[in-house]
Short mmCIF file of the C-alpha atoms (twelve columns), coordinates in Angstrom:
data_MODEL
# 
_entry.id   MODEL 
# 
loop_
_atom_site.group_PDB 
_atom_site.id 
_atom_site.type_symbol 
_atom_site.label_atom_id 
_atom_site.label_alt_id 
_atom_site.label_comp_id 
_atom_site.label_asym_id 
_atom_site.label_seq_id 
_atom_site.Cartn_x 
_atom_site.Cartn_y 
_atom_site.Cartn_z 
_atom_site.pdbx_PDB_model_num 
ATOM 1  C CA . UNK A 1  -2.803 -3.771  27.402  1 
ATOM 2  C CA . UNK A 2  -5.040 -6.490  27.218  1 
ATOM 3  C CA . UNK A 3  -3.976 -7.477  23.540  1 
ATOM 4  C CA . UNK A 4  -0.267 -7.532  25.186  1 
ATOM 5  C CA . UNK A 5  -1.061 -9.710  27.256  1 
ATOM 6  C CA . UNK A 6  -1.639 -12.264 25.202  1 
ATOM 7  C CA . UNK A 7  1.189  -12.052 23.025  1 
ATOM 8  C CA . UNK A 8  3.748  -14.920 23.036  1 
ATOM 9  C CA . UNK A 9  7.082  -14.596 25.123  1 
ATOM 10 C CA . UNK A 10 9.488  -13.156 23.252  1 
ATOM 11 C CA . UNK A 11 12.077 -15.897 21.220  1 
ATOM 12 C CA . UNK A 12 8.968  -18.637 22.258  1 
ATOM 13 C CA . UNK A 13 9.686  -21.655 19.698  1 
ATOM 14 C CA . UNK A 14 5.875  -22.282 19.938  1 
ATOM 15 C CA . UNK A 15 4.335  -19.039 19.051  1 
ATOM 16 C CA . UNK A 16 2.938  -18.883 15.794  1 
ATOM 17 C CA . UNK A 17 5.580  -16.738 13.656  1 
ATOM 18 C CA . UNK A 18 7.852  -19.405 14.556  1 
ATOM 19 C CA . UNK A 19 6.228  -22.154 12.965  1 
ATOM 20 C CA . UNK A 20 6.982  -23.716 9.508   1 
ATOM 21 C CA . UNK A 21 3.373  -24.447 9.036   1 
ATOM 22 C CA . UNK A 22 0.433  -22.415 9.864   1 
ATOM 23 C CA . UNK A 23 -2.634 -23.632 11.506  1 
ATOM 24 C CA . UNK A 24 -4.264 -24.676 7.645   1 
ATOM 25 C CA . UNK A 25 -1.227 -26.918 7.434   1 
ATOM 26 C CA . UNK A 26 0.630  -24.335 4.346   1 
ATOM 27 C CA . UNK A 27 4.305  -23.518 4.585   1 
ATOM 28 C CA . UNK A 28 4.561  -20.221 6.309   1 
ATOM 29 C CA . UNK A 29 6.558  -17.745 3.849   1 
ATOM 30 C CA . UNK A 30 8.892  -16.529 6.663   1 
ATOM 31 C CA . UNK A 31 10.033 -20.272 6.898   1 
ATOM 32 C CA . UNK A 32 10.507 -20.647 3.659   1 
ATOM 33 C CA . UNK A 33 13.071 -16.905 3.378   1 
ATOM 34 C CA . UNK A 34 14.965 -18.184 6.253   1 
ATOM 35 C CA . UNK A 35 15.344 -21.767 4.817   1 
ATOM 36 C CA . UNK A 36 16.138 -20.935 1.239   1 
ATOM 37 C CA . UNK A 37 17.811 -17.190 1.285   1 
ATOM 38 C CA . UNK A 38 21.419 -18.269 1.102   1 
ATOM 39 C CA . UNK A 39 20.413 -21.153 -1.505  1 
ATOM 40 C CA . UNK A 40 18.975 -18.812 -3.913  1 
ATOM 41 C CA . UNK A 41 20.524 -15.704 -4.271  1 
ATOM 42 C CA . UNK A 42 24.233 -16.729 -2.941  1 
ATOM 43 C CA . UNK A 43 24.000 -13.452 -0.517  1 
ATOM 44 C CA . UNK A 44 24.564 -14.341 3.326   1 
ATOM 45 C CA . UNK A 45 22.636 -10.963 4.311   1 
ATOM 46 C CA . UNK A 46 18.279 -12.378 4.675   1 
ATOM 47 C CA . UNK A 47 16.812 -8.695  4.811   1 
ATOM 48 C CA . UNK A 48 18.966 -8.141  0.888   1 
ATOM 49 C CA . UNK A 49 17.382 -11.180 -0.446  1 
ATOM 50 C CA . UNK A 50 14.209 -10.704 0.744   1 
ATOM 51 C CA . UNK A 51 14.202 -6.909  -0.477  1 
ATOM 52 C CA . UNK A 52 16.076 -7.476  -3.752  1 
ATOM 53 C CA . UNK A 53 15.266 -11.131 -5.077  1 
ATOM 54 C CA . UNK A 54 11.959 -12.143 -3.650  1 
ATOM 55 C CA . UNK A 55 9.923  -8.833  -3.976  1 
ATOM 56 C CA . UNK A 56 12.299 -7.260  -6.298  1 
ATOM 57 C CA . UNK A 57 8.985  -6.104  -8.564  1 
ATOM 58 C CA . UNK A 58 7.447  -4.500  -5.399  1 
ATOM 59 C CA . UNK A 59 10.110 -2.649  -4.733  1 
ATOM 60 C CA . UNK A 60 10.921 -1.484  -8.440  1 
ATOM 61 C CA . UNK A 61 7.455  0.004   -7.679  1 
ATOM 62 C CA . UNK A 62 8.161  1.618   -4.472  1 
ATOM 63 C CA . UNK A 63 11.075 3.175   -6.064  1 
ATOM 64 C CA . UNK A 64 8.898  4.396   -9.102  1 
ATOM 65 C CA . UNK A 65 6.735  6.333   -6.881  1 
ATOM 66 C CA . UNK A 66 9.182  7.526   -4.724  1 
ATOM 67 C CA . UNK A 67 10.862 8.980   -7.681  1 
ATOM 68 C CA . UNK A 68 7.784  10.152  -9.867  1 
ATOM 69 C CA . UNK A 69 7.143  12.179  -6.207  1 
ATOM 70 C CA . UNK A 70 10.912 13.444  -5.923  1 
ATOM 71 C CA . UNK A 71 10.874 14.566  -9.568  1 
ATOM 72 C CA . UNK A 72 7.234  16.754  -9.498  1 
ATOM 73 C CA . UNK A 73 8.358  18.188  -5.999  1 
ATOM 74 C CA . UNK A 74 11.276 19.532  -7.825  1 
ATOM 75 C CA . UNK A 75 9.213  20.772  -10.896 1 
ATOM 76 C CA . UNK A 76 6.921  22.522  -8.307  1 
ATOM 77 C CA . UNK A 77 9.537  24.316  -6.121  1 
ATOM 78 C CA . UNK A 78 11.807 25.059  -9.652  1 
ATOM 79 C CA . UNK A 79 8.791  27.208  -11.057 1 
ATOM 80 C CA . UNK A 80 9.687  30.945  -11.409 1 
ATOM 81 C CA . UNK A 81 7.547  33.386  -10.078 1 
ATOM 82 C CA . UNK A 82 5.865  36.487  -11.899 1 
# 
């Protein structure tokens, strides 16, 4: 409760997430998605940039383990009995 309290008001233009710059005066990465999404990848939906152009390796990843999990689940449960 205490930690709440100290959070920003929610949609505050002054709260830290909102800034272009952080306090070490470097371009916040969230500033520079919502500037430059539609510039760069030609896709009005952010969250399909973000996901597919920007971290497009990290989530090739994600999907590799997700997969590699899927496929020995299915090896496991498709064993026969003696």
């Amino acid at each position: 409760m205490y930690t709440v309290a100290d959070l920003p008001a929610r949609g505050d233009l002054n709260a830290p997430a909102q800034q272009i710059t952080n306090a070490a005066g470097t371009p916040v990465a969230g500033a520079y998605y919502i500037q430059n999404a539609y510039k760069d990848a030609k896709t009005p939906n952010m969250v399909c940039v973000v996901l597919a152009d920007y971290r497009s390796t990290d989530t090739m990843g994600e999907l590799i383990v997700v997969f590699a999990g899927a496929i020995g689940c299915f090896f496991v449960l498709r064993r026969k009995r003696s």
